[in-house]
C-alpha positions, 0 to 999 in steps of 0.5 A: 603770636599767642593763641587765646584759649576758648572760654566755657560756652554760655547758655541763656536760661531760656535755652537751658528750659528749652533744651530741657522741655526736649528731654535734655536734663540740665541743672545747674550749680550757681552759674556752672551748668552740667547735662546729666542726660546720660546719667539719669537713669544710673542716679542713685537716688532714681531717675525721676529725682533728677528729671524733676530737677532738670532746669534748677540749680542743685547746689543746695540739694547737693548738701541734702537732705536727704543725702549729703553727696561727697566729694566724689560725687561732687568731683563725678559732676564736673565731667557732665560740665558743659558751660556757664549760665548767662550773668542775671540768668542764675538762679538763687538756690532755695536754701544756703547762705552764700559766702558761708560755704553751707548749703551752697553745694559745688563750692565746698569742694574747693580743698587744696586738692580740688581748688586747681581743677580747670574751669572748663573740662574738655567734655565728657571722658577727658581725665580724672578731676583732681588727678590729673593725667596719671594713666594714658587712658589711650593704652592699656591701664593694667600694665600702667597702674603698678607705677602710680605708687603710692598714688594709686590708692587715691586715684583708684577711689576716684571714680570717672565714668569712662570705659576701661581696657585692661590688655594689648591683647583683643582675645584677652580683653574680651575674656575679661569683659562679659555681659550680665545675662552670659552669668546667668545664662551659664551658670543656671542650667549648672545650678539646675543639673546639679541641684537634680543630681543632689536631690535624687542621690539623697532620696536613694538613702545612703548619704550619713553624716560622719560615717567615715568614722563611725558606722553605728553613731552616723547620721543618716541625711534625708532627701527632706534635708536638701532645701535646708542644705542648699539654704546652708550653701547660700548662706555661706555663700554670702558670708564668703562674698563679704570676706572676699570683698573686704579682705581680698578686693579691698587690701590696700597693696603696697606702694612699692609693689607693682605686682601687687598694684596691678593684681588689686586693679585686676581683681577690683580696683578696675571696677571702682575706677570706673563703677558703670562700665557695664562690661565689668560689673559681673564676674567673666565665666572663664576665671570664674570657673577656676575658683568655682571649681577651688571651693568645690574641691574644697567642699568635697575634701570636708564634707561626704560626696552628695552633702558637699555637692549640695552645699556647693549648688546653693552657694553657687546659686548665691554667687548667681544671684549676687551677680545680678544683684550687684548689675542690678545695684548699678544699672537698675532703677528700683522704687523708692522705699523698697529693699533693693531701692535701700541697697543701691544706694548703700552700694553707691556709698561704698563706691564714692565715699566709703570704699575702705571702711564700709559697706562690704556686704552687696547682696545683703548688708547682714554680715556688716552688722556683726563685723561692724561695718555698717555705714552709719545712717546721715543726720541732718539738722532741723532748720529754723 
């Protein structure tokens, strides 16, 4: 005999405000009802927004002002899906024209590709919406995504809000897995020693520029110059981590490459599949190590001893601050109105719907604008 499936769970909107007057933030979507307590305080927009919705229908506030949210942030919603408010209980959205598709947020993500998505999700860290499961999430995933092929670069950019493991191997994993404050609790000291080293070794005098050619035309470099070179690191620091992000972190690998599939998720795929996997959001010290050392071998073989050193310790200060930045970005909560509160949630528009075209720049956006890769500010029309 067959077994009837489960239906979604009804809530009354009495239960909705009572679960809400504990702490809990529920909002609705018309009668789809999602519990976003475990989100709050990642929300772009800050957490108090959500806390002030918690209770109503966000269906119109999806299509904004102030911001229009994607279809990714539209497709994150639904792994917050928890049931179906009771018939009668529903609240009419304040703006939206039913039956038009505008302003009814949740509905206008019904393309062919979302329409099969299943009424009722299994709960929280069950599959990708939309995807299907193309991985195990059970077993390691960096040995798997090589074989989604072309489906990879569609489902990479489909963000879920699940842990990741990447290894078979415990060692391997938990060197690939690092907490912010390990960065900056390895790296300052190196920044301080380093940036000691490279002041009192200019203040000794005997540093000149192009000396290696010319002994009567050389430059001498003064202990003075070193705040202004150590800027100088910093600066190309920056324009180094946009170059990476956009060039490297950003190729679109092969269909038919696994190899290069596997190296993509390795290096950033992983991070945009799962943006707040907290364990993977800073860069482990032990490969970061290996380039550290690259772009200081490089460094000294083009500029003299003390003045490579002293551009190296102010980009690796950059790389430091990028670091806690980039945390910052997805796990901070920054006032509204101010430079970081900007920032984040020009971030978060690379991770759910620009990742290919824009917003490569984490710690500042300056190098987007003469790359023109800027994301373009939303517009909105005046109602009547």
């Amino acid at each position: 005999m067959a077994t009837a499936t489960a239906g979604p769970r009804s809530f009354s909107a009495a239960e909705v405000r009572a679960r809400c007057a504990q702490g809990a933030c529920l909002v609705s979507c018309h009668r789809r009802l999602y519990d976003l307590s475990g989100f709050v305080r990642l929300h772009p927009g800050g957490e108090q927004l959500l806390r002030r919705r918690a209770g109503t229908d966000v269906s119109a506030a999806l299509d904004g002002p102030p911001h229009r949210h994607s279809e990714n942030a539209r497709r994150w919603l639904e792994q917050y899906y928890v049931g179906e408010i009771e018939p009668g209980d529903e609240q009419v959205p304040p703006r939206g024209r039913a039956g038009t598709g505008v302003g009814t947020g949740c509905t206008e993500i019904q393309s062919p590709r979302t329409a099969a998505w299943p009424r009722a999700w299994p709960g929280k860290h069950s599959f990708s919406p939309g995807t299907g499961d193309l991985v195990d999430w059970k077993k390691p995933l960096l040995w798997q995504v090589g074989y989604l092929g072309e489906k990879y670069d569609e489902w990479v950019h489909q963000p879920v809000d699940r842990p990741i493991r990447l290894f078979h191997s415990d060692f391997l994993e938990f060197l690939s897995k690092t907490a912010w404050y390990v960065v900056f609790m390895v790296w300052t000291p190196v920044v301080l020693y380093l940036s000691w080293v490279s002041y009192t070794s200019l203040a000794q005098g005997n540093t000149r520029l192009f000396s290696s050619f010319t002994t009567e035309y050389s430059i001498p470099v003064h202990k003075y110059y070193f705040p202004f070179i150590f800027l100088l690191g910093m600066i190309l620091w920056s324009l180094l981590e946009y170059l990476i992000h956009r060039f490297v972190f950003h190729m679109k690998p092969p269909a038919s490459n696994y190899y290069l599939i596997t190296l993509h998720f390795l290096l950033h795929g992983q991070h945009h599949k799962s943006p707040f996997d907290s364990s993977r959001l800073v860069f482990p010290p032990v490969p970061a190590s290996l380039v550290i050392g690259f772009f200081y071998g490089v460094l000294r073989l083009l500029l003299p001893e003390v003045l490579g050193l002293t551009v190296f310790v102010g980009g690796l200060c950059g790389y430091v601050i990028y670091d806690m930045m980039h945390y910052y970005l997805h796990y901070g909560s920054p006032k509204k109105g101010t430079y970081l509160y900007g920032l984040k949630a020009y971030h978060v528009k690379h991770h759910f719907e620009h990742q290919r075209s824009g917003s490569f720049g984490i710690s500042t956006r300056f190098w987007d604008y003469p790359f023109r890769t800027l994301i373009p500010e939303e517009t909105f029309k005046k109602e009547d």
